[in-house]
NUKOL-527323 format. One line per field, with one value per residue (C-alpha): residue in three letters; residue number from 1; y, z, x. Coordinates in nm, 3 decimals, m for minus. Layout:
type = [ALA / ...]
seq = [NUM / ...]
py = [Y / ...]
pz = [Z / ...]
px = [X / ...]
This chain:
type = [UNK / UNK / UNK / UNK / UNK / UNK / UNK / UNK / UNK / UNK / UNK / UNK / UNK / UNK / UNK / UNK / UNK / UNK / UNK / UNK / UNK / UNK / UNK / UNK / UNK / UNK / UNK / UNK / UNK / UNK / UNK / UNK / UNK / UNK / UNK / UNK / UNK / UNK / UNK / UNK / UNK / UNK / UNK / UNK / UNK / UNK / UNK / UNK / UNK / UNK / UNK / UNK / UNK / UNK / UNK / UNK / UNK / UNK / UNK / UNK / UNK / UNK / UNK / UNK / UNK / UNK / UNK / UNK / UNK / UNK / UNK / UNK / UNK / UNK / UNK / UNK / UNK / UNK / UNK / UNK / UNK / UNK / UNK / UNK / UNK / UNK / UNK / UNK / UNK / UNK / UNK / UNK / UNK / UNK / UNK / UNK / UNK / UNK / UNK / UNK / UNK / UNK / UNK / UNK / UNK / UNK / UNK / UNK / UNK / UNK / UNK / UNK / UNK / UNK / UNK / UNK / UNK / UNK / UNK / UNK / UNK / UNK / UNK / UNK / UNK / UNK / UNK / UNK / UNK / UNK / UNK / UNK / UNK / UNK / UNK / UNK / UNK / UNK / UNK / UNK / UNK / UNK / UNK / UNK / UNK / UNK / UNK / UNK / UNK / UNK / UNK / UNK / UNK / UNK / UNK / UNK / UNK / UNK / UNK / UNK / UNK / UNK / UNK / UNK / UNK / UNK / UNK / UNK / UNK / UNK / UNK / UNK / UNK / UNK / UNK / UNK / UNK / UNK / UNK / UNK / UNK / UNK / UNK / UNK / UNK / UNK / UNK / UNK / UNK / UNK / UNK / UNK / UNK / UNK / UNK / UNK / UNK / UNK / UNK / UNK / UNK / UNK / UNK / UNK / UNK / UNK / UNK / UNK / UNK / UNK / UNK / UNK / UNK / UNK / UNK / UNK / UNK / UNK / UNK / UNK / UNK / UNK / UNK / UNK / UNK / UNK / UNK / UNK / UNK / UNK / UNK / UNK / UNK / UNK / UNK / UNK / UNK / UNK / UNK / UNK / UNK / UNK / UNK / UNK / UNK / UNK / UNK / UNK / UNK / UNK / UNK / UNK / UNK / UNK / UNK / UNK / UNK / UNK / UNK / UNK / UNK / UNK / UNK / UNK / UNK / UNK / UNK / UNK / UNK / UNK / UNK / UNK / UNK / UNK / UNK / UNK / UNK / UNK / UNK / UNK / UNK / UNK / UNK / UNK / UNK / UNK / UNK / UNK / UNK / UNK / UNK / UNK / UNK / UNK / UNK / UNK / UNK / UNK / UNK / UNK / UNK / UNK / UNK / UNK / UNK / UNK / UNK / UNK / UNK / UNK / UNK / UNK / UNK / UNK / UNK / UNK / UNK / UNK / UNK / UNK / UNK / UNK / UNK / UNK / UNK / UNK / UNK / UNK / UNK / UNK / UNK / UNK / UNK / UNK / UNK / UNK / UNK / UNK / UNK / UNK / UNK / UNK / UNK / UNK / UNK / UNK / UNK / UNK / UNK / UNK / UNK / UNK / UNK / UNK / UNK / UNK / UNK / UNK / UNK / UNK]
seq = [1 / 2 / 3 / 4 / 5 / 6 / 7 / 8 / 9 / 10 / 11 / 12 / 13 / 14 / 15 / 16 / 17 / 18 / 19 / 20 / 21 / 22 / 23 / 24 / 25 / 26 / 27 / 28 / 29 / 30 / 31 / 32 / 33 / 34 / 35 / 36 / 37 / 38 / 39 / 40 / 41 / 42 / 43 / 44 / 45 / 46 / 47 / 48 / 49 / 50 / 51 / 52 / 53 / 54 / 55 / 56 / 57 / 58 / 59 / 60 / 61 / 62 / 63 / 64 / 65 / 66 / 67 / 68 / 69 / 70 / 71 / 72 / 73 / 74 / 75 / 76 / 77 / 78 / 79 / 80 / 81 / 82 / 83 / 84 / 85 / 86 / 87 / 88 / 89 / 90 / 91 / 92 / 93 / 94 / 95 / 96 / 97 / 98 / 99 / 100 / 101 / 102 / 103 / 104 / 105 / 106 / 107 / 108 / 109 / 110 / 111 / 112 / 113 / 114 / 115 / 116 / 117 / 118 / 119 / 120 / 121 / 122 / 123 / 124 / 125 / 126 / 127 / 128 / 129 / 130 / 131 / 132 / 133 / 134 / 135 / 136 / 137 / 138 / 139 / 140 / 141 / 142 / 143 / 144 / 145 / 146 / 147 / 148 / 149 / 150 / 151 / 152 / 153 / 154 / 155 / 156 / 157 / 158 / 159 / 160 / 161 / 162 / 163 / 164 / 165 / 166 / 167 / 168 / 169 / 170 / 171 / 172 / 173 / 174 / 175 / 176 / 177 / 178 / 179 / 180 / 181 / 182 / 183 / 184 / 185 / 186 / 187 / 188 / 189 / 190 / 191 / 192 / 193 / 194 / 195 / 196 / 197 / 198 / 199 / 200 / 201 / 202 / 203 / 204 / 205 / 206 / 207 / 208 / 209 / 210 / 211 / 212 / 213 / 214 / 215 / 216 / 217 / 218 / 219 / 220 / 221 / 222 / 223 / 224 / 225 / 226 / 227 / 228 / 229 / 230 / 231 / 232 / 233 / 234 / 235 / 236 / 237 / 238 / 239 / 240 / 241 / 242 / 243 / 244 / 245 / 246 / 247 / 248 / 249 / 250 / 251 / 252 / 253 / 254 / 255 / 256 / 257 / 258 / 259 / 260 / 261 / 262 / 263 / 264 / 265 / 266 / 267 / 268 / 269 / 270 / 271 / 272 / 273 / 274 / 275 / 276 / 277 / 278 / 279 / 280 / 281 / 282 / 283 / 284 / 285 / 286 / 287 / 288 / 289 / 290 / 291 / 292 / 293 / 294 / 295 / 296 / 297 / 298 / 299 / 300 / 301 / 302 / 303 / 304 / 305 / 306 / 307 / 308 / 309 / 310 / 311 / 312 / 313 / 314 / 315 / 316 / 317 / 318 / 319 / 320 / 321 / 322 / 323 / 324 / 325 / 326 / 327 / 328 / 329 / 330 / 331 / 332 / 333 / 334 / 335 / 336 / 337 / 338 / 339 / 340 / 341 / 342 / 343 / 344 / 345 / 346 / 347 / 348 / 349 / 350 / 351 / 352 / 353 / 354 / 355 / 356 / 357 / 358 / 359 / 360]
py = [m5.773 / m5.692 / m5.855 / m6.157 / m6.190 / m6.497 / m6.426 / m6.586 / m6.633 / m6.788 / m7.062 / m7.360 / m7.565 / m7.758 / m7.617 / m7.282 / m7.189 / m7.026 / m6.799 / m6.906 / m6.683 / m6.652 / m7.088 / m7.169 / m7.466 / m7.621 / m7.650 / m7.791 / m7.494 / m7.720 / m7.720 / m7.315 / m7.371 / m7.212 / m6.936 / m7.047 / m6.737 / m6.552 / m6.830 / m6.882 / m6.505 / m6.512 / m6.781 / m6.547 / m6.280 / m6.478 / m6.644 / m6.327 / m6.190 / m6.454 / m6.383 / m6.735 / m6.868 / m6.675 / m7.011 / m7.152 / m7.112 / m7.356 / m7.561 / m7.426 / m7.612 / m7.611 / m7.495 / m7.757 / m7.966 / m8.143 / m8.327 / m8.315 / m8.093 / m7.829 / m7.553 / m7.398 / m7.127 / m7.070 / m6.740 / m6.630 / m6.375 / m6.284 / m6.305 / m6.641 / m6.799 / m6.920 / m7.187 / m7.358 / m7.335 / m7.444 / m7.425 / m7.458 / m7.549 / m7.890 / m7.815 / m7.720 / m7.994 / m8.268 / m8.135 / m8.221 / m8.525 / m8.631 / m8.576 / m8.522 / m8.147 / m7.855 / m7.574 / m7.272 / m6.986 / m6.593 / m6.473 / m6.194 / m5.894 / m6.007 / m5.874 / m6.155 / m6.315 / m6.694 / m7.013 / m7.190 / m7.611 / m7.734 / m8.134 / m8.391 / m8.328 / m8.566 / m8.451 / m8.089 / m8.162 / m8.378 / m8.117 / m7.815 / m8.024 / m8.041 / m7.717 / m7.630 / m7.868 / m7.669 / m7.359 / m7.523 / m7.736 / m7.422 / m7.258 / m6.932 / m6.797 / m6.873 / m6.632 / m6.261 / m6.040 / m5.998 / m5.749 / m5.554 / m5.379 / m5.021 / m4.740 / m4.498 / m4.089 / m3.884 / m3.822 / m3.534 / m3.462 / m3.464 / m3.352 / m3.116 / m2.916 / m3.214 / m3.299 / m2.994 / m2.998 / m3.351 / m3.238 / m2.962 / m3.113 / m3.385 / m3.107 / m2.948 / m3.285 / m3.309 / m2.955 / m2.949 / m3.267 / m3.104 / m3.376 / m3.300 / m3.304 / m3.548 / m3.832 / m4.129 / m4.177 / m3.905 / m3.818 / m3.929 / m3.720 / m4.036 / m3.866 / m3.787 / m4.100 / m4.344 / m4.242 / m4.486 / m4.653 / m4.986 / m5.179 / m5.534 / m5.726 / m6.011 / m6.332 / m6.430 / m6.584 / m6.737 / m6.604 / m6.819 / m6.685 / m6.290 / m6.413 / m6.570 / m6.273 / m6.000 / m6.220 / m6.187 / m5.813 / m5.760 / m5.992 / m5.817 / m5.464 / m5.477 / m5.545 / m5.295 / m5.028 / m5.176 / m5.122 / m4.732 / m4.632 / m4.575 / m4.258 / m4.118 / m4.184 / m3.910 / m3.878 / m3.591 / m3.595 / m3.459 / m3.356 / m3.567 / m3.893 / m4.157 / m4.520 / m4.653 / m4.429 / m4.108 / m4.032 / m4.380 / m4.300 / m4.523 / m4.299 / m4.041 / m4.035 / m3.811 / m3.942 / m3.994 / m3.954 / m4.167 / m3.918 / m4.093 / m4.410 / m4.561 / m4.647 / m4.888 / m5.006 / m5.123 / m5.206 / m5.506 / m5.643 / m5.657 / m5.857 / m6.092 / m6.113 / m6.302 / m6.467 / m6.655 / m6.709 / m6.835 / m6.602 / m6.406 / m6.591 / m6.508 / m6.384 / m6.163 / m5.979 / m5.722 / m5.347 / m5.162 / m4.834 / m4.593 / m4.358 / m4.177 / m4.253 / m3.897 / m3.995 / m4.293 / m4.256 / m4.410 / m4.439 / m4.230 / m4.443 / m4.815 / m5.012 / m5.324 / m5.623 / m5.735 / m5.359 / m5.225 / m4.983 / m4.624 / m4.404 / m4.046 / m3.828 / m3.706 / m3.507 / m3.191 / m3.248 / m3.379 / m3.067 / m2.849 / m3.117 / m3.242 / m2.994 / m2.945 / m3.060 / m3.155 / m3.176 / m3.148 / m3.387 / m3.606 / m3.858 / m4.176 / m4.327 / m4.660 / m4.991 / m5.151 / m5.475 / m5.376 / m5.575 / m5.474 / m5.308 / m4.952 / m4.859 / m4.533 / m4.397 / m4.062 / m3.910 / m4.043 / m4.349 / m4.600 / m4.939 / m5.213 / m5.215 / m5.612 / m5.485 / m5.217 / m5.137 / m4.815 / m4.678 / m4.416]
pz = [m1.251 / m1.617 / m1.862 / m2.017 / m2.375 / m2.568 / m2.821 / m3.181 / m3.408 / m3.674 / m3.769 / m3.978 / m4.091 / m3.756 / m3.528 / m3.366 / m3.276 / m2.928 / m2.799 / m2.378 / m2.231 / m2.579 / m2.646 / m2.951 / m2.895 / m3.134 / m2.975 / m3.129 / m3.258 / m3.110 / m2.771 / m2.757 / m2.697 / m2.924 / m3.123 / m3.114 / m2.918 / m2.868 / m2.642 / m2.481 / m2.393 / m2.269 / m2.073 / m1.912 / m1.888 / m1.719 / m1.478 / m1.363 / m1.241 / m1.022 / m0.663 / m0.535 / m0.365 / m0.386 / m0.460 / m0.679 / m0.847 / m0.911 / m1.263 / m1.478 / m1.761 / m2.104 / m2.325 / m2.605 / m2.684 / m2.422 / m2.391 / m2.022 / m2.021 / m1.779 / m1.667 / m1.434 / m1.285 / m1.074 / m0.915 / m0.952 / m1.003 / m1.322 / m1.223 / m1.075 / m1.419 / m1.503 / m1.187 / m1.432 / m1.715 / m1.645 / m1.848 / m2.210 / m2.137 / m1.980 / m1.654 / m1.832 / m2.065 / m1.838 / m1.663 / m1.969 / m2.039 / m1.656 / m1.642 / m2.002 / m1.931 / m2.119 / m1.926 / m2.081 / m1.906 / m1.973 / m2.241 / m2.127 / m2.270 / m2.074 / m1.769 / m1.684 / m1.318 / m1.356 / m1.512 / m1.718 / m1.674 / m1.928 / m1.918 / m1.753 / m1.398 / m1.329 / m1.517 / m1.428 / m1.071 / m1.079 / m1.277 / m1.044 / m0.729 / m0.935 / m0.961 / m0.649 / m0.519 / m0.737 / m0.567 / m0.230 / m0.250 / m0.437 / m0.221 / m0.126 / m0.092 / m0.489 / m0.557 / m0.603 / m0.355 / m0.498 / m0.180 / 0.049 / 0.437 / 0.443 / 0.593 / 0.350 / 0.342 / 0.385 / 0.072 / m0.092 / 0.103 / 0.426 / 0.431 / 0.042 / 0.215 / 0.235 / m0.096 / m0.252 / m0.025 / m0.194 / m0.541 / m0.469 / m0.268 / m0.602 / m0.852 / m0.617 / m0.625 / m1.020 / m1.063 / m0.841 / m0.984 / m1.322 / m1.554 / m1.870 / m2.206 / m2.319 / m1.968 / m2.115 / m1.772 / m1.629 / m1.339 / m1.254 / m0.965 / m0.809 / m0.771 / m0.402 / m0.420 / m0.427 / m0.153 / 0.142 / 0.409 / 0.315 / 0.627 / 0.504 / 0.168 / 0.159 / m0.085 / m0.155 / m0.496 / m0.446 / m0.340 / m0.043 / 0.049 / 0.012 / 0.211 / 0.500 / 0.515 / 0.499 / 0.821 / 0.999 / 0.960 / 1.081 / 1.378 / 1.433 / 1.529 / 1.876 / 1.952 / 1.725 / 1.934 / 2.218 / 2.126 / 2.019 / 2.341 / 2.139 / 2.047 / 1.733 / 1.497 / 1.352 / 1.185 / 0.987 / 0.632 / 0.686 / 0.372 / 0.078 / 0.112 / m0.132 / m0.066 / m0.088 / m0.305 / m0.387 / m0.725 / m0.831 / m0.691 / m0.820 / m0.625 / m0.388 / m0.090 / 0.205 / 0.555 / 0.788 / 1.202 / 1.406 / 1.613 / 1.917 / 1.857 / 1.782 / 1.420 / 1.500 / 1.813 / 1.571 / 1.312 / 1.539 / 1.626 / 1.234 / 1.174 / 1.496 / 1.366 / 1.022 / 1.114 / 1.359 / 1.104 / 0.901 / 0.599 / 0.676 / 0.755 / 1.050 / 0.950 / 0.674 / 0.937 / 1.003 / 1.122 / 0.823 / 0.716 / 0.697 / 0.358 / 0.171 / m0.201 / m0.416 / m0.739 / m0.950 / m1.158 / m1.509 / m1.839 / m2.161 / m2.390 / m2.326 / m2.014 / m2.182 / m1.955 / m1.853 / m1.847 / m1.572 / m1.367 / m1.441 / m1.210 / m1.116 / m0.962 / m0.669 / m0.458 / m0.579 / m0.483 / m0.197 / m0.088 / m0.206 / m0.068 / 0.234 / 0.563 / 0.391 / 0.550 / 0.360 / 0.653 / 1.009 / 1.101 / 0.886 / 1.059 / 0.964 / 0.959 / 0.870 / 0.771 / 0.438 / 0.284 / m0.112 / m0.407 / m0.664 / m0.886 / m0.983 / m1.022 / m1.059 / m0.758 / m0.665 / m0.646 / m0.936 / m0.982 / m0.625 / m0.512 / m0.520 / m0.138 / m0.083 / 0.303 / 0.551 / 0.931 / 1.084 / 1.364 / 1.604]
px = [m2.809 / m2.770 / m2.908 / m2.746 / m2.586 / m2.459 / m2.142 / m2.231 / m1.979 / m2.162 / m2.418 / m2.445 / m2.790 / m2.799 / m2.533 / m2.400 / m2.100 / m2.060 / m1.764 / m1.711 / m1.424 / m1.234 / m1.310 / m1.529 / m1.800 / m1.998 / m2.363 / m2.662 / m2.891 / m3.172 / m3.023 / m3.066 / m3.440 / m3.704 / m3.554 / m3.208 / m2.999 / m3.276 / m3.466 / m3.119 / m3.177 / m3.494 / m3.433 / m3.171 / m3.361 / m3.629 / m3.444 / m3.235 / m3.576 / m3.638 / m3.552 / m3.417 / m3.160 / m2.786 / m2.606 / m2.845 / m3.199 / m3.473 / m3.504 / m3.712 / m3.897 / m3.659 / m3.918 / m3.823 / m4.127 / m4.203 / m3.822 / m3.817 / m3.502 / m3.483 / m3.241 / m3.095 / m2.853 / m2.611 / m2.492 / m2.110 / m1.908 / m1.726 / m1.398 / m1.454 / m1.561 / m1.215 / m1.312 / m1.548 / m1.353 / m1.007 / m0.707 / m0.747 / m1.142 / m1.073 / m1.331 / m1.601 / m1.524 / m1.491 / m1.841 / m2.006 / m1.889 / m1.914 / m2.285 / m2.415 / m2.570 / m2.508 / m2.294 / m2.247 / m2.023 / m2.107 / m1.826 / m1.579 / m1.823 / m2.111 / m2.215 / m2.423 / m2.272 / m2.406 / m2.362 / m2.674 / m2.662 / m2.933 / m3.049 / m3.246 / m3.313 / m3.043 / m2.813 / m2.875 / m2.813 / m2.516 / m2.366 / m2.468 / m2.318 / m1.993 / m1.972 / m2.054 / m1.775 / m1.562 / m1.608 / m1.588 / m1.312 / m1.130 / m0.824 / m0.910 / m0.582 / m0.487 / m0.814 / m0.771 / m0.945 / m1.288 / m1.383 / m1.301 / m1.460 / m1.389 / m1.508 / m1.760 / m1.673 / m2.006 / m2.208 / m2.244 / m2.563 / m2.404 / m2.113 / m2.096 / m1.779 / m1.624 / m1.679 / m1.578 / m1.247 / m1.140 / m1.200 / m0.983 / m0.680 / m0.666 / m0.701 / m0.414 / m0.255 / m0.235 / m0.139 / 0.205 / 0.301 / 0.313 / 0.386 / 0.548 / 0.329 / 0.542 / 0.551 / 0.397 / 0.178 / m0.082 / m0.260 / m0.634 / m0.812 / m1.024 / m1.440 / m1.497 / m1.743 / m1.506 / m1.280 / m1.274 / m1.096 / m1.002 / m0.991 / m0.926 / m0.944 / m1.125 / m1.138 / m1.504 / m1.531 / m1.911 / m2.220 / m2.185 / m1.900 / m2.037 / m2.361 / m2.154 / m1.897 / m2.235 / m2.358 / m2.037 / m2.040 / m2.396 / m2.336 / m2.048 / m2.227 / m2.331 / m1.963 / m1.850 / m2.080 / m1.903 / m1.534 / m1.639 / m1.877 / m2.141 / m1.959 / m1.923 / m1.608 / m1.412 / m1.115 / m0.873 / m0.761 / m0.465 / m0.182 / m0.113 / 0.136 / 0.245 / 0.369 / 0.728 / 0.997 / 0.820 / 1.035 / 0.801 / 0.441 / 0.178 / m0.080 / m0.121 / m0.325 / m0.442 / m0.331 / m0.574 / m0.512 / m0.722 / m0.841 / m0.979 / m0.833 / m1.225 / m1.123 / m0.842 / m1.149 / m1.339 / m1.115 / m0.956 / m1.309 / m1.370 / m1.089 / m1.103 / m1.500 / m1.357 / m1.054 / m1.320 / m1.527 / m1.224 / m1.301 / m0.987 / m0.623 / m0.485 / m0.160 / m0.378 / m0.583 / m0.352 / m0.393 / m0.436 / m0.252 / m0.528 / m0.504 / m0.760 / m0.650 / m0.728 / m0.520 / m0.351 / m0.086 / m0.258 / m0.074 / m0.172 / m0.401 / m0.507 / m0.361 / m0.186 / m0.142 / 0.154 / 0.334 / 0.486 / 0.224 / 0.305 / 0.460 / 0.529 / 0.827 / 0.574 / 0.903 / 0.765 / 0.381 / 0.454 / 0.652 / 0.400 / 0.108 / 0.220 / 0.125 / m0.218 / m0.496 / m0.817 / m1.086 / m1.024 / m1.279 / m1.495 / m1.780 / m1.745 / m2.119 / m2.090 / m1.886 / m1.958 / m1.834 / m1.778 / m1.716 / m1.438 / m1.648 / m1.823 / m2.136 / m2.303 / m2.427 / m2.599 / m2.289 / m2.109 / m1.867 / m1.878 / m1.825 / m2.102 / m2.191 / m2.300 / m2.372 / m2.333 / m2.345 / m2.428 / m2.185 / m2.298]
């Protein structure tokens, strides 16, 4: 986990004014803890190295003189922030007048992934089992996917010919599309670590949630091994393919051929695995399309919300693209349940890998 920051706008003799997801608060500079900000941060700090619970860590002493304040945090991801906050601030509003603790939410430039209660004991924990209610009692289905199960392409290490052949089919890609200097969108080539098989998207807006879905993977290996013989799974990357009308391509992909059927084997013991464990709906566990995404249509400059995604006349490429074939067959070694976010792996750019199973 990174490490934390606090947005300060500015200060007065006895107050400070904190930014929470674009809302200004008022907070008593005393309330900070010793050094104003800069305890806040250590406290941060501190706490992020401790290696407790994923839904919630134990209080720790507030460090204010001997008040008998302490404080505590509670894993979650970014995205699922807004939970706490609610419209116009009135969650994280009503939390602190409910129980009289102190809740303070990570701002949008943080990269900090939990919330900070500060209080008495009491208050502390009636406001942590609020928000924890929150997340519970929150429908999944109004949350954006937050991760997805996919299927890994070889690293660099073991398979570099592979690598080197998806560079160059995207680079291919890009170059037969030949956009005009002028086209207000261009072409990205995606990095050969990023390229997957998406399998299913999942909603998993707590740590809870990521720990129970990580659990149903792993117990879902032994069955997994069953459904492919113990054999190993291959498949082709075959020539490149777009979906829906090709004159307005969002992306382009490579197709890939099942080639012994063992992918869509384990594929429906995946998704029978989580709609059991009711993490997936049943009419959302569906056989997915299998595509190797190479490039994505991005436009020139800044993405501005709210615009219409960019898109590309891909007829040409894909008549120039289309009988290729990148890699006759490619060994899958592994399922992995990844969160919707990079990091920066061996290999360059990839997706945060919360678990993984090994296949034969």
């Amino acid at each position: 986990m990174n490490s934390s920051s606090q947005h300060i706008l500015q200060s007065a003799a006895q107050f400070e004014f904190v930014q929470v997801a674009g809302q200004r608060f008022r907070v008593c500079a005393a309330s900070l803890g010793p050094g104003g900000t800069r305890g806040m941060a250590s406290t941060t700090a501190a706490a992020a190295r401790r290696t407790a619970s994923p839904t919630r860590s134990a209080p720790t002493a507030g460090g204010d003189g001997g008040s008998g304040k302490v404080s505590r945090k509670l894993a979650c991801p970014r995205d699922q922030f807004r939970l706490i906050i609610g419209a116009g601030g009135r969650t994280v509003r009503a939390l602190r007048e409910d129980t009289g603790a102190e809740v303070w939410v990570p701002g949008p430039k943080s990269a900090e992934e939990a919330i900070t209660i500060r209080g008495t004991q009491e208050q502390v924990s009636a406001a942590a089992a609020k928000i924890e209610a929150i997340f519970k009692t929150a429908d999944l289905r109004k949350q954006p996917f937050t991760h997805f199960l996919s299927l890994p392409m070889p690293s660099s290490a073991q398979d570099p010919v592979l690598y080197k052949s998806l560079s160059a089919f995207s680079q291919r890609i890009i170059h037969t599309s030949a956009l005009p200097a002028d086209s207000p969108s261009r072409l990205l080539a995606l990095p050969p670590s990023e390229t997957h098989l998406t399998l299913a998207m999942l909603r998993l807006p707590t740590p809870e949630h990521v720990a129970r879905a990580a659990s149903v993977l792993r117990a879902a290996s032994p069955a997994i091994y069953d459904a492919v013989k113990t054999q190993t799974v291959l498949v082709k990357l075959a020539g490149a393919a777009v979906f829906g009308d090709p004159r307005r391509a969002a992306s382009a992909h490579a197709r890939v051929e099942d080639r012994d059927g063992r992918v869509n084997a384990l594929t429906r013991v995946l998704l029978d695995a989580f709609v059991n464990a009711g993490i997936l709906e049943g009419e959302e566990a569906v056989m997915p399309a299998l595509h190797a995404t190479v490039v994505r249509c991005k436009p020139v400059g800044e993405e501005v919300p709210g615009q219409p995604r960019p898109v590309w006349d891909a007829t040409r490429m894909l008549e120039a693209c289309g009988g290729a074939v990148v890699a006759d067959k490619v060994r899958i070694g592994g399922v992995q349940l990844c969160r919707r976010e990079r990091e920066v792996g061996p290999d360059g750019p990839r997706y945060v890998v919360e678990a993984e199973i090994a296949l034969p």
